[in-house]
C-alpha positions as CSV (number, residue, x, y, z in Angstrom):
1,X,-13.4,-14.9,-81.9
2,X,-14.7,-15.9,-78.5
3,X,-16.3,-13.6,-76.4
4,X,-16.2,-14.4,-72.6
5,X,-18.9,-13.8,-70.2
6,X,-19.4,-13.4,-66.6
7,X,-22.5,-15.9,-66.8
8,X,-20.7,-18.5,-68.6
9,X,-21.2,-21.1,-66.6
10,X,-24.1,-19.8,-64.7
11,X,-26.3,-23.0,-66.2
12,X,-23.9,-25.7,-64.5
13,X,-25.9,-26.7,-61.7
14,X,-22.7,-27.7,-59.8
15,X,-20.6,-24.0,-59.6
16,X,-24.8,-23.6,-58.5
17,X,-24.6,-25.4,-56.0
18,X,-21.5,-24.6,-54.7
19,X,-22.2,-20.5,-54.5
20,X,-25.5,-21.6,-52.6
21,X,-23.4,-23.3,-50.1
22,X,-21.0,-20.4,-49.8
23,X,-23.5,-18.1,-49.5
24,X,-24.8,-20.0,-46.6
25,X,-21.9,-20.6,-45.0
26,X,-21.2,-16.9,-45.2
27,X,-24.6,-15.7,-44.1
28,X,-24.0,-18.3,-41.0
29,X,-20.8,-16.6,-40.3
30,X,-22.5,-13.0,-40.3
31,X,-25.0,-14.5,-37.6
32,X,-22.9,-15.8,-35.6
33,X,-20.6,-13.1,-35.4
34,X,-23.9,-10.4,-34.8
35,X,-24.8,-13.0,-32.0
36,X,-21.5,-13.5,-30.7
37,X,-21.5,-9.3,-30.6
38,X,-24.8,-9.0,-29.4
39,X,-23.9,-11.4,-26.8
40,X,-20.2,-9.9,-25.9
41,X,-22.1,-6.6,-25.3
42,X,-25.3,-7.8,-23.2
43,X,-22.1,-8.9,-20.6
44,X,-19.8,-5.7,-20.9
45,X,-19.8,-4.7,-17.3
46,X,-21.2,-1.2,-16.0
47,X,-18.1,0.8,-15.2
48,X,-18.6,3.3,-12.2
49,X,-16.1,5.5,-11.0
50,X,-16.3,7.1,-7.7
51,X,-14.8,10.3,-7.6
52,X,-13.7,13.3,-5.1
53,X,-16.2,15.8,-5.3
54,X,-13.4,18.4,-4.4
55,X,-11.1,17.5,-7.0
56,X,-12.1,15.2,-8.9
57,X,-9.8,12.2,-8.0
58,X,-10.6,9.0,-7.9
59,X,-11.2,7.4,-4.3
60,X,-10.0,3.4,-4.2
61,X,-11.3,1.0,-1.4
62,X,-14.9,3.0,-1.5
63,X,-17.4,0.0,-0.8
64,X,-20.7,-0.4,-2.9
65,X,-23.2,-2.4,-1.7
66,X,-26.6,-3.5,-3.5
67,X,-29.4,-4.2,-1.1
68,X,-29.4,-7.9,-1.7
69,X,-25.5,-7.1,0.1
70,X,-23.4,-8.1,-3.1
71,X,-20.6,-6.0,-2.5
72,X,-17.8,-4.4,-4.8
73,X,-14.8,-2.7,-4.0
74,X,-13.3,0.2,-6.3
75,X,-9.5,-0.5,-8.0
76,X,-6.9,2.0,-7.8
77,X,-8.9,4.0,-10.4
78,X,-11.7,4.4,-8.4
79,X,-13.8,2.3,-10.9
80,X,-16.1,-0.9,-10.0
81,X,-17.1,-3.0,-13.4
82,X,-20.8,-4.0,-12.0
83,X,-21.8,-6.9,-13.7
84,X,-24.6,-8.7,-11.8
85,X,-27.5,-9.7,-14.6
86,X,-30.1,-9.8,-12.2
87,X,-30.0,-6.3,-12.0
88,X,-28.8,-4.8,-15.4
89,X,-31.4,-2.4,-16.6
90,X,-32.8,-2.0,-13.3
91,X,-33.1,1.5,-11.2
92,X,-30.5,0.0,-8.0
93,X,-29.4,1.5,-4.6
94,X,-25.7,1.1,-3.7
95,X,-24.9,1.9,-0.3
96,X,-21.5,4.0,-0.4
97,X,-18.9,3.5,2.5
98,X,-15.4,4.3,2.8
99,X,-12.8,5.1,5.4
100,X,-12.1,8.6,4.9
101,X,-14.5,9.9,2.5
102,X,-18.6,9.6,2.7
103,X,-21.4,9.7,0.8
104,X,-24.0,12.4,2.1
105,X,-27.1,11.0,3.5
106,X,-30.5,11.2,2.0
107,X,-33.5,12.0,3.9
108,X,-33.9,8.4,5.5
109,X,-30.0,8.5,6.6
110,X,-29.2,5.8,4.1
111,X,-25.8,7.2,3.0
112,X,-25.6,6.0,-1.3
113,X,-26.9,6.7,-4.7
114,X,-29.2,5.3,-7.7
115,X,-28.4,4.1,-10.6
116,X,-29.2,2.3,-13.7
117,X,-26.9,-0.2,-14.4
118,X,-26.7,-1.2,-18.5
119,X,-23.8,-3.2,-20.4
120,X,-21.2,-1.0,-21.6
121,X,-22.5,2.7,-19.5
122,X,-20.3,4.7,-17.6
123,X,-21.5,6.4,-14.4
124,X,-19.5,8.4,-11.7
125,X,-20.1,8.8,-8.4
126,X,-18.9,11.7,-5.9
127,X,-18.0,11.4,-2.2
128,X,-16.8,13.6,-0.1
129,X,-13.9,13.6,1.6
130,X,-13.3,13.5,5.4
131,X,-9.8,12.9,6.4
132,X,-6.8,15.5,5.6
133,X,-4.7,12.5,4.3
134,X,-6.1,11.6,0.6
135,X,-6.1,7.9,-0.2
136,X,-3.8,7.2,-3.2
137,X,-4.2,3.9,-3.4
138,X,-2.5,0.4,-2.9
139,X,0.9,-0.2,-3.5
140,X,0.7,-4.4,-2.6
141,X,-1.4,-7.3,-3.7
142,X,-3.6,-8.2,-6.5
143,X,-6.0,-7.2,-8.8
144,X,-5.0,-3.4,-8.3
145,X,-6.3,-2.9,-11.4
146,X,-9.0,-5.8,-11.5
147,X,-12.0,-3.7,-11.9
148,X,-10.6,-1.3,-14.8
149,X,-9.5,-4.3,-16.6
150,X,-12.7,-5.8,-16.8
151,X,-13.7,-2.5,-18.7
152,X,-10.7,-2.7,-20.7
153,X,-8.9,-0.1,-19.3
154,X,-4.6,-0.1,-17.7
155,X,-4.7,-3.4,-19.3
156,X,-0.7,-3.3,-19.4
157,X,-0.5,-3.2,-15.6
158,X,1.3,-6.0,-14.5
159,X,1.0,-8.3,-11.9
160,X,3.2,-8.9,-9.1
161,X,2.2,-12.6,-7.8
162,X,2.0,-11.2,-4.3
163,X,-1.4,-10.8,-2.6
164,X,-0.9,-9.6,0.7
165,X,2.2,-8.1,2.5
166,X,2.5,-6.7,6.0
167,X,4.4,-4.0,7.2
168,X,7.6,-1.8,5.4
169,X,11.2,-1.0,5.8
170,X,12.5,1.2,3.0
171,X,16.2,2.6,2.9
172,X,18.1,4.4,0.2
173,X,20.8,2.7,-0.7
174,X,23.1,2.5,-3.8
175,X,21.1,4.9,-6.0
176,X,17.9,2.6,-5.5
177,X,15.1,2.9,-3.1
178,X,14.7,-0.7,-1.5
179,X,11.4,-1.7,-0.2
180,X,10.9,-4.6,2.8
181,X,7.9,-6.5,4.0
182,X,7.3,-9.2,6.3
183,X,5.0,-12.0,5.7
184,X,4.1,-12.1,2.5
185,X,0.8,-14.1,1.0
186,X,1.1,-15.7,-2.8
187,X,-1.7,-17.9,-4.4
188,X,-0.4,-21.5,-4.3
189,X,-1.0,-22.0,-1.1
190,X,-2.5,-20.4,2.0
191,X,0.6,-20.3,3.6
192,X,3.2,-17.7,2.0
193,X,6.7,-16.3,2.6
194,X,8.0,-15.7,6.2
195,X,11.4,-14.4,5.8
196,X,10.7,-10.9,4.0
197,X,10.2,-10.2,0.6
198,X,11.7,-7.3,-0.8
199,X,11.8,-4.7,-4.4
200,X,13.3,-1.8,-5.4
201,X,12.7,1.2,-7.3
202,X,14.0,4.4,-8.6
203,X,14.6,7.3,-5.8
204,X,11.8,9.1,-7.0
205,X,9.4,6.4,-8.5
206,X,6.4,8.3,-9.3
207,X,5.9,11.3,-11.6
208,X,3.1,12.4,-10.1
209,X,1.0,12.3,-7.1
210,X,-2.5,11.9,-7.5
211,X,-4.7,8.6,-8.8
212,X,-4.4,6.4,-10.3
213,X,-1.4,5.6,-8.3
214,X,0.6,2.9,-10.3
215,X,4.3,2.3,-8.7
216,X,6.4,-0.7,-10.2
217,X,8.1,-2.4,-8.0
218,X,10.7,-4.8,-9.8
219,X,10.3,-7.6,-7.2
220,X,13.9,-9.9,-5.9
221,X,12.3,-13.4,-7.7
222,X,13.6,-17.2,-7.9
223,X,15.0,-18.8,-11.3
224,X,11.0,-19.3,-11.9
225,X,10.2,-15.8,-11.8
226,X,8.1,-16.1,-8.4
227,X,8.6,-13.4,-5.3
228,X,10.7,-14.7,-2.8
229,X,12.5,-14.5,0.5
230,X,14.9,-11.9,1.3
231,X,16.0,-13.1,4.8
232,X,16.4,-16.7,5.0
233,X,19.4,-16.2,8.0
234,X,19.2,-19.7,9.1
235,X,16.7,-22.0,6.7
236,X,16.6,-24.9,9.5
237,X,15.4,-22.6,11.9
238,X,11.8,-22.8,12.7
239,X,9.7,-19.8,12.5
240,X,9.4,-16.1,10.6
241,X,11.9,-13.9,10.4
242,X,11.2,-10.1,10.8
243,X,13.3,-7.4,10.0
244,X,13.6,-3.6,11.5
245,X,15.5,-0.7,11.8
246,X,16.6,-1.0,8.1
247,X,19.2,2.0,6.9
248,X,22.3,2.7,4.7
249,X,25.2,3.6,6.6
250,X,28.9,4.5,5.8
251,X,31.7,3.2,7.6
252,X,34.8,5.0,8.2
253,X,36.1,4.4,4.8
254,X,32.8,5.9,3.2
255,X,31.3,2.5,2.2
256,X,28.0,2.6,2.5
257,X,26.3,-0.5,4.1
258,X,22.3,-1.6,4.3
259,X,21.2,-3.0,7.2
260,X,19.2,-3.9,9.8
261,X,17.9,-5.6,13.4
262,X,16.6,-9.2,12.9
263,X,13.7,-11.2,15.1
264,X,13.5,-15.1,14.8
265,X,9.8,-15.3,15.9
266,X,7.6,-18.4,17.5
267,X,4.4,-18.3,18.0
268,X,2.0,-16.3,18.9
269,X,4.3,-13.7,17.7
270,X,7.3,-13.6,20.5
271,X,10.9,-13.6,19.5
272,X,13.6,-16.8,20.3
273,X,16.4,-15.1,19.2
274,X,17.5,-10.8,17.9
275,X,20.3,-10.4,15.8
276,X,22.0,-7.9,13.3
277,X,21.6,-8.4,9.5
278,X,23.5,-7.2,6.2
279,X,22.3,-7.1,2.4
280,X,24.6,-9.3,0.5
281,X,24.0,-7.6,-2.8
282,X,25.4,-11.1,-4.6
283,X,22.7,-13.7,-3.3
284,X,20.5,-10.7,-3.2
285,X,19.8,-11.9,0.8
286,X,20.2,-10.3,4.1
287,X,22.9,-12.2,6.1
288,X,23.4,-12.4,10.0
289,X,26.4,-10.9,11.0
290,X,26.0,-10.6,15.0
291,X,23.3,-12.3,17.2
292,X,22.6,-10.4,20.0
293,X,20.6,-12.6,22.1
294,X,18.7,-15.8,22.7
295,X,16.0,-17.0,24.3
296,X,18.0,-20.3,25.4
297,X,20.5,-18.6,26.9
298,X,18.2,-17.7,29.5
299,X,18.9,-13.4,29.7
300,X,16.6,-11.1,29.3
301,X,15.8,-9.6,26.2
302,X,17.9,-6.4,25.5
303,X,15.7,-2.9,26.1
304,X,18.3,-1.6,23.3
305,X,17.6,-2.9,20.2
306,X,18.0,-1.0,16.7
307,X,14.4,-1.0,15.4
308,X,11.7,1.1,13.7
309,X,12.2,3.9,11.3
310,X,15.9,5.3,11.7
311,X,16.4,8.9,11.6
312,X,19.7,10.8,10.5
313,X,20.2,13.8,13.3
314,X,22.7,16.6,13.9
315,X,22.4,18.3,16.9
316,X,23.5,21.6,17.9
317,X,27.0,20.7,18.4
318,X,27.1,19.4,15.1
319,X,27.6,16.0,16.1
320,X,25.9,13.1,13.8
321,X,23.7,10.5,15.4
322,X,21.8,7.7,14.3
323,X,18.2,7.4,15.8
324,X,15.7,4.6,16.6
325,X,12.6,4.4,17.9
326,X,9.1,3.3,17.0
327,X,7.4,6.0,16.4
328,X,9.9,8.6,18.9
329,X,13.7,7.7,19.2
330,X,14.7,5.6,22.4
331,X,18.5,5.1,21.1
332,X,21.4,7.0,20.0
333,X,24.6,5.9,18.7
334,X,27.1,7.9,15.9
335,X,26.3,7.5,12.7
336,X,29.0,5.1,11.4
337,X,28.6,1.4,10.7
338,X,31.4,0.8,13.0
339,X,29.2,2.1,16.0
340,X,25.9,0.4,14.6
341,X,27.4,-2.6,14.7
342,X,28.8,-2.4,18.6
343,X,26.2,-2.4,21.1
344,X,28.1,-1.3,23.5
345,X,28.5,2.5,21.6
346,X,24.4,2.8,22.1
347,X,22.8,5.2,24.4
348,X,19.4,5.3,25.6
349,X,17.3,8.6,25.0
350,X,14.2,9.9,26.7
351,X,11.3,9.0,25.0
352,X,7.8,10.9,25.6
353,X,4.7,8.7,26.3
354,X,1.9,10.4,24.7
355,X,1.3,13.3,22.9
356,X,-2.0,16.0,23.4
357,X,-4.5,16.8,21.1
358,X,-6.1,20.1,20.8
359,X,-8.2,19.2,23.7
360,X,-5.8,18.4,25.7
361,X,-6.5,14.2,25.0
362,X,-3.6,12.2,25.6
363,X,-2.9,10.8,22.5
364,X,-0.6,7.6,23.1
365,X,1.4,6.6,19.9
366,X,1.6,2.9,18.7
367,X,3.8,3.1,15.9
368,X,5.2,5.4,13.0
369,X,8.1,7.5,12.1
370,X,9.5,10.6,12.3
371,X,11.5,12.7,9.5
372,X,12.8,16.1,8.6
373,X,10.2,18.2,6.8
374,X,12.6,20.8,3.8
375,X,9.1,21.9,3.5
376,X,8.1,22.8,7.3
377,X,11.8,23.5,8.7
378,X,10.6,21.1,11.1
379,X,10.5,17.5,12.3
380,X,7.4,15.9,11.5
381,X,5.4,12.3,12.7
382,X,2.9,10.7,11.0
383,X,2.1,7.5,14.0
384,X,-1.1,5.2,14.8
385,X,-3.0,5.3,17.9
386,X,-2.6,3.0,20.3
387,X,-6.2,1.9,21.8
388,X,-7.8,4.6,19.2
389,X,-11.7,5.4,18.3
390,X,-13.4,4.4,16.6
391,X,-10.6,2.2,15.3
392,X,-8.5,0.5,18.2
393,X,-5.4,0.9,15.6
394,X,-6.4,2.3,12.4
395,X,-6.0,6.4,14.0
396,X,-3.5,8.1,12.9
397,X,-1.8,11.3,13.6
398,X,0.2,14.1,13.1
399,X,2.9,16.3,15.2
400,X,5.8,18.7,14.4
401,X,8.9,19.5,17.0
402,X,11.6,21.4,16.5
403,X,13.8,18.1,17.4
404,X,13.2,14.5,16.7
405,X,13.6,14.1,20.7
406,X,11.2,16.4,20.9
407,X,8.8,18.2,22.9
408,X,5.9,17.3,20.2
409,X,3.3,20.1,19.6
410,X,-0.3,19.8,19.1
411,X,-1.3,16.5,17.9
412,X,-3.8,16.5,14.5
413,X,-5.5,13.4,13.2
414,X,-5.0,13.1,9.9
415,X,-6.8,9.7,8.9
416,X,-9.9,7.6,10.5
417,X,-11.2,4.0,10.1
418,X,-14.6,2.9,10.9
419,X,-13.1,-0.4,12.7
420,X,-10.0,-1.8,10.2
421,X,-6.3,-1.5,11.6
422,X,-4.1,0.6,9.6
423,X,-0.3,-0.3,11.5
424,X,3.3,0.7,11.5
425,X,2.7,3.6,8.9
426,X,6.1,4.6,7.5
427,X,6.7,8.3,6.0
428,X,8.3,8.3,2.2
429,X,10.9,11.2,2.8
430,X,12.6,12.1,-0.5
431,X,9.6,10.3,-3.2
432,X,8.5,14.2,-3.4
433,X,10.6,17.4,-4.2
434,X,12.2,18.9,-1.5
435,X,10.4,22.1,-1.6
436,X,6.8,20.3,-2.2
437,X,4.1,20.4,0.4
438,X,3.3,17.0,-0.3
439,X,4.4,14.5,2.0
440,X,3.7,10.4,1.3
441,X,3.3,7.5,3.8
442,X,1.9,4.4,3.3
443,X,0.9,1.4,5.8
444,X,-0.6,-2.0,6.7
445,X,-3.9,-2.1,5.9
446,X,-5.6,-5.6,8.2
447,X,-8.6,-7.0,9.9
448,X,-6.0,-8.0,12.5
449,X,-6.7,-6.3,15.7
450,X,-10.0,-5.2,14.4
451,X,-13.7,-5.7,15.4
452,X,-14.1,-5.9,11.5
453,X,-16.5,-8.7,10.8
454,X,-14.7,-10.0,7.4
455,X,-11.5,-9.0,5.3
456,X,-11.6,-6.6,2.9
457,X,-11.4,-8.5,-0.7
458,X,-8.1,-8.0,-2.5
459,X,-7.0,-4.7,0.0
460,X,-6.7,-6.9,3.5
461,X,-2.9,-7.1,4.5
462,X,-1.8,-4.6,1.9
463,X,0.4,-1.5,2.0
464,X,-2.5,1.5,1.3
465,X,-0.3,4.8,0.0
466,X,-1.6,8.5,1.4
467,X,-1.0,11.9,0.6
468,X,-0.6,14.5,3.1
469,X,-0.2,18.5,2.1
470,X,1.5,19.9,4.9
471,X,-0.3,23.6,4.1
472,X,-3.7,21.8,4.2
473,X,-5.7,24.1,6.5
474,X,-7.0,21.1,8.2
475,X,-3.2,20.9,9.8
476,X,-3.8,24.3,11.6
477,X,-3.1,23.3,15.1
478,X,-0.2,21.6,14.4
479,X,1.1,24.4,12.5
480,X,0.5,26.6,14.9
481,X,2.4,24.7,17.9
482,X,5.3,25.8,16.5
């Protein structure tokens, strides 16, 4: 009988040869993969987060700045992955800026922090804040999650195709919230979409309301999957088209109808020609439906026009109107679609110039909107300040009257920029229980109209969302004009 071994064939110098050469080939693979690891994790960023010191949320758009001026720019999470190798291991100053929020100065006045930058560490970072309004973060553009990514973190965020987007128009309409800006930048080219772009979302989008904001906006695309125009009225027409004033209303057989005031625009950025607009919800485009004026015609332009953030009012005679106005209503009509849609039911209301701040300042508003407050049993107005400081249009305020046609009380500021424009902030009415203290608005962040020196990477001409609690004791001479 034939006993068999595990050495049988340990003398034939060929199966020798060939366990050298998988050895080898093994022991090559283990080095490669231990210098492939090695290498992976001498280039795993640095993630800092930069946090509120009062609660512990993370702050985005907070600027860090090394002192050879490599700047970075914290994500929706508040987190920056640092990666520069010329300074990994090495003690390193960032200078910390951000609208709203600061970082206490040391003894020399610089206003930032040390830190030790290695592959793979974590460091936080706490500010304080300055502003009532909390920055939530953006809502627009790319990269919101760049930073965190790079760490591997909210990899499963996903990303729109839009970069920048100027200015909103929301309405409620058909169980949906729908969401309108104007000119909107994509990456092919440096010249985007001009005739609105436009998304929708649930009523109430987000379940909760503090960062990391993340709100998915389900974009109207092409048969390719790109973003694309909303409001292409008249393709052979030259020029953007800009869209205001955009509401559901019922006509007198209940149907409910979304719509809105149109401007044809040439440049610099005046209007050839105003006209009234429809959703078509089966092309999923707005569609003219009355022009109501030209520029070749030779009239005037119409001091009437349905724009800004439309408010629903019932006065004390129980009579519905329809308001607009930009930020304070300067037009009436009845709340039907039959009286939208006929100029000649509109009616001019008085509109108050300025409001006063607590000193007595005449604050003069630019633009913003005005809603019912379940909270405040009052009407409230979040607005931008026109010819501000330090900002010349990135101040904005708050005010409370016990009618949307006023008289305004006390006038608070509520949010600061160093020199950026924040413009046409609109106020989300109905994202928040009715009974919650929080209040949401959200608006153009843009160099334009600025002294800013250079655009802020990824955040320029993008919709920045805030958070306002209407108990905050900051808001006490507001609350107390009552």
């Amino acid at each position: 009988m034939h006993t068999w071994t595990n050495n049988t064939n340990s003398n034939n110098p060929v199966l020798r040869g060939t366990c050298a050469t998988a050895h080898f080939a093994v022991s090559i693979l283990c080095l490669s993969l231990l210098a492939f690891t090695s290498y992976a994790r001498a280039n795993e960023p640095c993630r800092i987060c930069v946090v509120d010191k009062e609660n512990g949320y993370p702050v985005p758009l907070v600027e860090l700045k090394t002192v050879h001026n490599v700047t970075f720019y914290t994500d929706n999470a508040g987190v920056v992955a640092f990666d520069l190798p010329e300074l990994m291991g090495q003690e390193t100053w960032f200078t910390v800026t951000a609208d709203g929020y600061e970082r206490k100065p040391d003894r020399f006045g610089f206003h930032g922090v040390r830190i030790t930058p290695r592959p793979g560490e974590r460091h936080e970072v706490t500010i304080t804040r300055t502003s009532i309004a909390k920055r939530l973060g953006r809502i627009t553009g790319a990269g919101i999650y760049g930073e965190s990514r790079k760490s591997g973190e909210h990899v499963d965020w996903a990303e729109s195709g839009v970069l920048g987007s100027d200015s909103i128009q929301s309405a409620v309409h058909g169980g949906k919230r729908y969401w309108f800006w104007g000119d909107t930048k994509l990456a092919r080219y440096p010249l985007g979409l001009f005739h609105m772009t436009g998304a929708t979302t649930p009523l109430q989008p987000l379940d909760h309301f503090t960062p990391p904001l993340k709100l998915n906006l389900t974009y109207f695309r092409d048969g390719k999957g790109v973003v694309r125009n909303v409001a292409n009225l008249a393709p052979d027409d030259p020029g953007p088209t800009w869209i205001s004033g955009c509401t559901s209303v019922s006509d007198r057989e209940g149907v409910k109808h979304l719509v809105g005031c149109y401007s044809k625009i040439t440049p610099p950025l005046s209007s050839y020609r105003v006209g009234l607009c429809e959703w078509q919800e089966e092309t999923g485009n707005f569609e003219s439906i009355r022009v109501l004026w030209q520029k070749a015609d030779g009239k005037s332009r119409p001091d009437l026009l349905p724009v800004g953030h439309p408010v629903f009012y019932r006065d004390e005679q129980d009579k519905d109107w329809l308001l607009f106005g930009d930020p304070f209503p300067s037009m009436r009509m009845k709340s039907s679609y039959e009286s939208w849609s006929d100029p000649s039911q509109w009616e001019t209301v008085k509109t108050p110039k300025y409001v006063l701040d607590a000193k007595g300042n005449k604050i003069q508003p630019h633009r913003g909107s005005v809603v019912w407050s379940s909270f405040r049993k009052r009407w409230i107005t979040i607005f931008t300040q026109q010819n501000g400081s330090p900002s010349y249009l990135g101040e904005v305020w708050y005010a409370e009257a016990g009618s949307p046609l006023g008289p305004w009380g006390t006038a608070v500021k509520v949010l600061s920029h160093r020199v950026y424009t924040f413009y046409n902030p609109k106020i989300h009415i109905g994202m928040t229980p009715a009974d919650s203290p929080v209040l949401l608005f959200e608006g153009t962040y843009a160099q334009t109209f600025s002294n800013a020196k250079f655009p802020t990477p990824r955040h320029d001409y993008n919709q920045i969302l805030y958070r306002l609690d209407l108990d905050d004791p900051g808001l006490a001479e507001a609350l107390s004009s009552e």
